[in-house]
C-alpha positions in Angstrom: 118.3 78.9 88.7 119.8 77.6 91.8 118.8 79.5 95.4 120.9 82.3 96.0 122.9 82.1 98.9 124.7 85.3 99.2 123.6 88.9 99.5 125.2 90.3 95.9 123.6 87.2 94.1 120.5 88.0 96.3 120.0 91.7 95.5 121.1 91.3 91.6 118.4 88.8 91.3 115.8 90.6 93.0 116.5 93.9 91.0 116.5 91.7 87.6 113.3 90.3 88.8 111.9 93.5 88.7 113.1 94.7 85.3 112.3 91.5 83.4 111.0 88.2 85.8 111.1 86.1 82.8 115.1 86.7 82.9 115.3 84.5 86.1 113.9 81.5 84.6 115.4 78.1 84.6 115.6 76.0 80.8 117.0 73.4 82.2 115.0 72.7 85.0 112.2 73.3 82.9 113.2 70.6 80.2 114.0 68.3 83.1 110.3 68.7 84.4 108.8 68.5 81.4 110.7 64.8 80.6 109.8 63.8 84.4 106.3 64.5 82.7 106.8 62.7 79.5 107.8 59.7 81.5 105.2 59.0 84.3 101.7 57.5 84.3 101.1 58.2 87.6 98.1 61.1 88.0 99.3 62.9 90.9 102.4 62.8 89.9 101.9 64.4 86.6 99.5 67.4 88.0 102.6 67.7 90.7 105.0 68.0 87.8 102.6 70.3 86.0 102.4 73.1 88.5 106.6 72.7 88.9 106.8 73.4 85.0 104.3 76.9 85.4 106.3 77.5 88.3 109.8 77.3 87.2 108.7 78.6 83.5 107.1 81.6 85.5 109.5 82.4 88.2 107.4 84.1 91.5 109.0 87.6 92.4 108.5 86.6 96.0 111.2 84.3 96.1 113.6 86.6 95.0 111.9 89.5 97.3 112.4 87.4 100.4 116.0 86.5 99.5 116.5 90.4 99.2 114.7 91.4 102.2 117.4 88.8 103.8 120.6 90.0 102.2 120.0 93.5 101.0 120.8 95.5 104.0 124.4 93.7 104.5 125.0 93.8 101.0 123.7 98.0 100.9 125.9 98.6 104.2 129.0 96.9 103.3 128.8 99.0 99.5 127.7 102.0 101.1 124.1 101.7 98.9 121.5 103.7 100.4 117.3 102.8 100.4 117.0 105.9 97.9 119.5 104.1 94.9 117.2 101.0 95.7 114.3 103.6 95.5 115.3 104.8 92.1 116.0 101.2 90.8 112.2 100.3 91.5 112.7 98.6 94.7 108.7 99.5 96.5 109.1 101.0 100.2 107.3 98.4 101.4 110.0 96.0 100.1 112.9 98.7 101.7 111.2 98.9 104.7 111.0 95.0 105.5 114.5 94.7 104.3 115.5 97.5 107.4 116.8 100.0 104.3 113.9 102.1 105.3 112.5 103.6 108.8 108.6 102.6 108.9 106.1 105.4 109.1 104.0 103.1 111.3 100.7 103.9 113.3 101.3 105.2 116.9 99.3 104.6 119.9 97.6 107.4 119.0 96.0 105.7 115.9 97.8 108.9 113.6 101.1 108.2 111.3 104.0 109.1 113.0 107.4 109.8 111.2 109.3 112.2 109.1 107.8 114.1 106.1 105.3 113.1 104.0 106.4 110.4 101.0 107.4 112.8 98.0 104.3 112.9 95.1 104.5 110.2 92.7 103.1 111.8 89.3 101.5 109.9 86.1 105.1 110.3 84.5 106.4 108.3 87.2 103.9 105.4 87.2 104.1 105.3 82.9 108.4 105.1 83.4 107.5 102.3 85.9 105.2 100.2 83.5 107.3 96.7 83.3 108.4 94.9 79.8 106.7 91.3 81.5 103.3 91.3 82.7 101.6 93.3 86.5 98.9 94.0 88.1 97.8 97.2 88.8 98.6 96.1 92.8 102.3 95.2 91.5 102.6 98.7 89.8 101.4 100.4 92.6 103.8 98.7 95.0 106.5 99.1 92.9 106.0 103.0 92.7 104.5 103.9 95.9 101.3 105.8 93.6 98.3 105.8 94.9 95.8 103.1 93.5 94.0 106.0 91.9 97.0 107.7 90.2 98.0 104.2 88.8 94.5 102.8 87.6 94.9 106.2 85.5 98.2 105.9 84.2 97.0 102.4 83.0 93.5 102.9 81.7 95.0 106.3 79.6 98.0 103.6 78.5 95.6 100.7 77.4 93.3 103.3 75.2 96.9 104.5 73.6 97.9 100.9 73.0 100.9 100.8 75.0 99.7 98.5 76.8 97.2 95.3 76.7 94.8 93.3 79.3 96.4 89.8 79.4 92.9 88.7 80.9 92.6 87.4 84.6 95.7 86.6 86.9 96.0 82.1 86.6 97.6 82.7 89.7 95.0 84.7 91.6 94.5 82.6 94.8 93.1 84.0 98.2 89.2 85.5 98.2 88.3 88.2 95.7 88.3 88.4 92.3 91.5 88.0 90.2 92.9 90.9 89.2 93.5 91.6 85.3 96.9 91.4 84.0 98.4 93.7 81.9 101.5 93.6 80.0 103.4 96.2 77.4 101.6 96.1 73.7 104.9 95.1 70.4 104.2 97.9 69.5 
């Protein structure tokens, strides 16, 4: 999919992202890759091309984040879109606040939060409704809920021993120090 350049393409995009990040992929960049493939003998070439085809075959999330961090608040102004529709649509606060939807409850001098109210409760229920049809992490649920770590490695250990949901085994992408985190994704059935 060519880059988005304005804030309605950038915004629908991100929020599709979310629902279904397979949705944003690219066929025919794909099949071009994979021919480039087909049709070189040189090495580093080929491994090049090979990460390009996981890449555009798995689009990253982040690409579409950043171009809503960009766009979303001129887009949400000019539409009259508050951070609470984005809220509701799955958009993490983290993502709102960086986009400027959403006033920071940053640290003080003082060391102690400082802001408003605190963030409303997110329950199990909330955190099951938020389980995506592609594949997460437990990180990427949590983010996209606001729960805490501990209310979502619940919501996600009771789903796997129901079945709705299956370990995908460790994240390909995983880069960085630590262990790869497991991926889960929804069970067929």
């Amino acid at each position: 999919m060519p880059a988005t350049t304005d804030s309605e393409s950038a915004v629908r995009n991100y929020l599709l992202a979310l629902k279904e990040p397979t949705a944003l992929r690219d066929d025919n960049l794909v099949g071009e890759l994979r021919q480039r493939l087909e049709s070189t003998d040189d090495q580093l070439e080929r491994v090049q091309l090979r990460q390009q085809v996981r890449d555009a075959e798995n689009p990253s999330i982040e690409r579409f984040e950043d171009e809503f961090v960009t766009h979303a608040k001129e887009w949400a102004e000019a539409h009259g879109v508050g951070a609470s529709a984005f809220a509701e649509e799955g958009v993490p606060d983290a993502v709102l606040r960086r986009a400027g939807l959403l006033r920071g409850r940053g640290r003080g001098r003082s060391g102690r939060k400082s802001g408003g109210a605190r963030s409303p409760r997110v329950s199990a229920a909330d955190v099951r409704a938020a389980i995506p049809r592609g594949t997460f992490t437990i990180k990427q649920l949590q983010e996209r809920t606001g729960g805490s770590v501990a209310t979502v490695r619940n919501v996600v250990k009771e789903a796997e021993q129901q079945g709705l949901i299956e370990p995908q085994g460790s994240d390909p992408d995983h880069v960085g120090p630590g262990r790869a985190p497991t991926l889960y994704k929804r069970s067929k059935k």
